[in-house]
C-alpha positions as CSV (number, residue, x, y, z in Angstrom):
1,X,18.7,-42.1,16.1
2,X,20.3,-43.3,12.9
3,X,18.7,-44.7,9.6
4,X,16.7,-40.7,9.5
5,X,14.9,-40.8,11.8
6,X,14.9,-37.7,14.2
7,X,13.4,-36.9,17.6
8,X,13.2,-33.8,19.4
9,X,13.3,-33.5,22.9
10,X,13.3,-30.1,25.0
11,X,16.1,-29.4,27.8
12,X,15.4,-26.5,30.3
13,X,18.3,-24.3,30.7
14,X,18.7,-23.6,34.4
15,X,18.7,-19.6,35.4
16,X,22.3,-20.0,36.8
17,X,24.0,-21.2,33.7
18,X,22.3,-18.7,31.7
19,X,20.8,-15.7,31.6
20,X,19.2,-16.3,28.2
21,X,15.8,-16.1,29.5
22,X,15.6,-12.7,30.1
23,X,16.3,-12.0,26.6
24,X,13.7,-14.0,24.9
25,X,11.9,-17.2,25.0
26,X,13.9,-20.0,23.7
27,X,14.3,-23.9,23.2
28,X,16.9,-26.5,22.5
29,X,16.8,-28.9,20.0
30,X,18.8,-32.1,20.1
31,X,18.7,-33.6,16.4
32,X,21.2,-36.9,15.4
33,X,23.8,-35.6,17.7
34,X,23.9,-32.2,16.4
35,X,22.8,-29.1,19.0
36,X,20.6,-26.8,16.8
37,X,19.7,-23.3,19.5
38,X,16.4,-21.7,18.1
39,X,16.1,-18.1,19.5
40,X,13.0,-16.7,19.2
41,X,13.7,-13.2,20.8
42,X,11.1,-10.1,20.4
43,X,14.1,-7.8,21.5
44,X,16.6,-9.1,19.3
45,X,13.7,-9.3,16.6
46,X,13.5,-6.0,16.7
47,X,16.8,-5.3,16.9
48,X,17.4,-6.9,13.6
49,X,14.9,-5.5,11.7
50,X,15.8,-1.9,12.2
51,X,19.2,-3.0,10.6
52,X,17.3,-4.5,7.8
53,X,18.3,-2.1,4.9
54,X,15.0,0.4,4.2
55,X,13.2,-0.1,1.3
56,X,12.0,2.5,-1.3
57,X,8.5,3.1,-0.6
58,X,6.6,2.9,-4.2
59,X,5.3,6.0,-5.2
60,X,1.5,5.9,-5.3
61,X,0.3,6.9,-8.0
62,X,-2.7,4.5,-8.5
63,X,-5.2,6.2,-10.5
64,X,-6.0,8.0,-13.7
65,X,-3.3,10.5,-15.4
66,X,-3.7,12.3,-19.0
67,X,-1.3,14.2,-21.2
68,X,-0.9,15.6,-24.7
69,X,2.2,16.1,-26.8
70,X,3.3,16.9,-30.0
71,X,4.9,13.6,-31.7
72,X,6.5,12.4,-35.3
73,X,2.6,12.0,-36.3
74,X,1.1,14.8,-34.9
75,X,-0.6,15.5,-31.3
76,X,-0.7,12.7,-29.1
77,X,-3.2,12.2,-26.2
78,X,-3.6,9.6,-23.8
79,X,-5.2,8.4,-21.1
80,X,-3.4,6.2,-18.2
81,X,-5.0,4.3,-15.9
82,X,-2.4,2.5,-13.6
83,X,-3.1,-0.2,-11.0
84,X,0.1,-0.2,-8.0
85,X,0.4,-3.6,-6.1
86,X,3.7,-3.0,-4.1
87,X,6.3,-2.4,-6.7
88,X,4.6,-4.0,-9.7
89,X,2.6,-1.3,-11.9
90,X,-0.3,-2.7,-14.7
91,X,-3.2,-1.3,-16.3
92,X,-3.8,0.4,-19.6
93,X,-3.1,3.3,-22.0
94,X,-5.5,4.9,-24.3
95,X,-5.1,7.1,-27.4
96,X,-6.7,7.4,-30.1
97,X,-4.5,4.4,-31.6
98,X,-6.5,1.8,-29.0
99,X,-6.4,0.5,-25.5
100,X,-3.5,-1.2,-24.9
101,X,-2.4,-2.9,-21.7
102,X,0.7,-1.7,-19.7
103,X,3.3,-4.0,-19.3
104,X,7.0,-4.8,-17.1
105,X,5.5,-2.2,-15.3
106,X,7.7,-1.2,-12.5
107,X,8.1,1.4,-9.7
108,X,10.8,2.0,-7.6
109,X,10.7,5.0,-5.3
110,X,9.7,7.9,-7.6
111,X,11.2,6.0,-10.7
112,X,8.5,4.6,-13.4
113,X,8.6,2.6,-15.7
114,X,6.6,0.1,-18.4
115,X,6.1,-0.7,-22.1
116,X,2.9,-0.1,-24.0
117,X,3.1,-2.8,-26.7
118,X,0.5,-1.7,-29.5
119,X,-0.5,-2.0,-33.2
120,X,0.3,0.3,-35.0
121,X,-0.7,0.7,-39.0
122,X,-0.7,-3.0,-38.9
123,X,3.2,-3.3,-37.3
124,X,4.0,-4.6,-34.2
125,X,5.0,-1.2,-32.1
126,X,6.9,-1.5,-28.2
127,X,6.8,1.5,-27.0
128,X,9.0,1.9,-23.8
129,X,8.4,4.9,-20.8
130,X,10.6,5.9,-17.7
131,X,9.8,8.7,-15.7
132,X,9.6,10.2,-12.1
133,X,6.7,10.9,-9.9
134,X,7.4,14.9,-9.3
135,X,4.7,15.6,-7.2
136,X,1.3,13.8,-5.8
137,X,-0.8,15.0,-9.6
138,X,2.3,15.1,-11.6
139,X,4.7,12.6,-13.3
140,X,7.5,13.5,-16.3
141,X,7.8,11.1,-18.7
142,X,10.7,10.0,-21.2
143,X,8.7,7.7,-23.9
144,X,11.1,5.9,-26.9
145,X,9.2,4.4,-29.7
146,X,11.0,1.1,-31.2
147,X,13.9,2.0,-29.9
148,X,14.1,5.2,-32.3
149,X,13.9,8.1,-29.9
150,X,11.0,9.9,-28.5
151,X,9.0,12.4,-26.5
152,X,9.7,13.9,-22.8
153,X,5.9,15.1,-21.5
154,X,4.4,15.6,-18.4
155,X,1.1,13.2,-16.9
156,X,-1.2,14.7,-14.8
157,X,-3.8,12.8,-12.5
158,X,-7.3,13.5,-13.5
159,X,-9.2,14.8,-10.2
């Protein structure tokens, strides 16, 4: 079986030498000399995946959400339109300084977060949000603005 080349042959496993079968279907694999057991058991499978850690379920807040707040230049109002796949959060935010597209967006249980990246007067502006989904139609938000401080408001989903 040297020089790589491998073969596979099956061996039955009689009931008296082991009571394997019961468990799950299975198969032996001889390989160069080497034993390899594949077990391919639905109760064990099961088993095993209820001691998987459980995951965060993303909050779902797919949709369209709008706030105003008072800022550094005056009121502030925006539209959010967010797009969920799994954990990963896109789409864009509007205001009266353009559409800009969200980015690094992120959710993790009722944590969100993601950067609107924008143009402001002709500067390069990254603005960076964090906030928690507090109910179904409302989300707080923490925003900093180039890394200078910012504005806690609340988002609420457009109906």
């Amino acid at each position: 079986m040297g020089l790589g080349v491998s073969s596979t042959r099956r061996v039955n496993i009689p009931d008296d030498v082991c009571d394997i079968r019961r468990l799950a279907a299975h198969h032996w694999t001889l390989r160069e000399d080497n034993l390899w057991v594949t077990l391919i058991a639905g109760p064990l499978a099961l088993t095993a995946f209820a001691l998987l850690p459980l995951v965060a379920l993303a909050a779902d807040i797919g949709g369209t959400w709008t706030t105003s707040f008072d800022s550094q230049v005056g009121v502030q109002s925006y539209t959010f339109t967010f797009v969920v796949n799994g954990t990963q959060l896109t789409g864009k935010a509007k205001s009266a300084n353009g559409d800009n597209a969200i980015e690094e967006g992120k959710i993790d249980g009722s944590m969100v977060s993601f950067v609107e990246n924008m143009n402001y007067q002709g500067m390069a502006l990254r603005i960076a949000y964090t906030g928690t989904v507090v109910s179904a139609d409302e989300i707080k938000f923490k925003r900093d603005v180039g890394g200078q401080g910012g504005e806690d408001f609340t988002a609420k989903r457009s109906k």
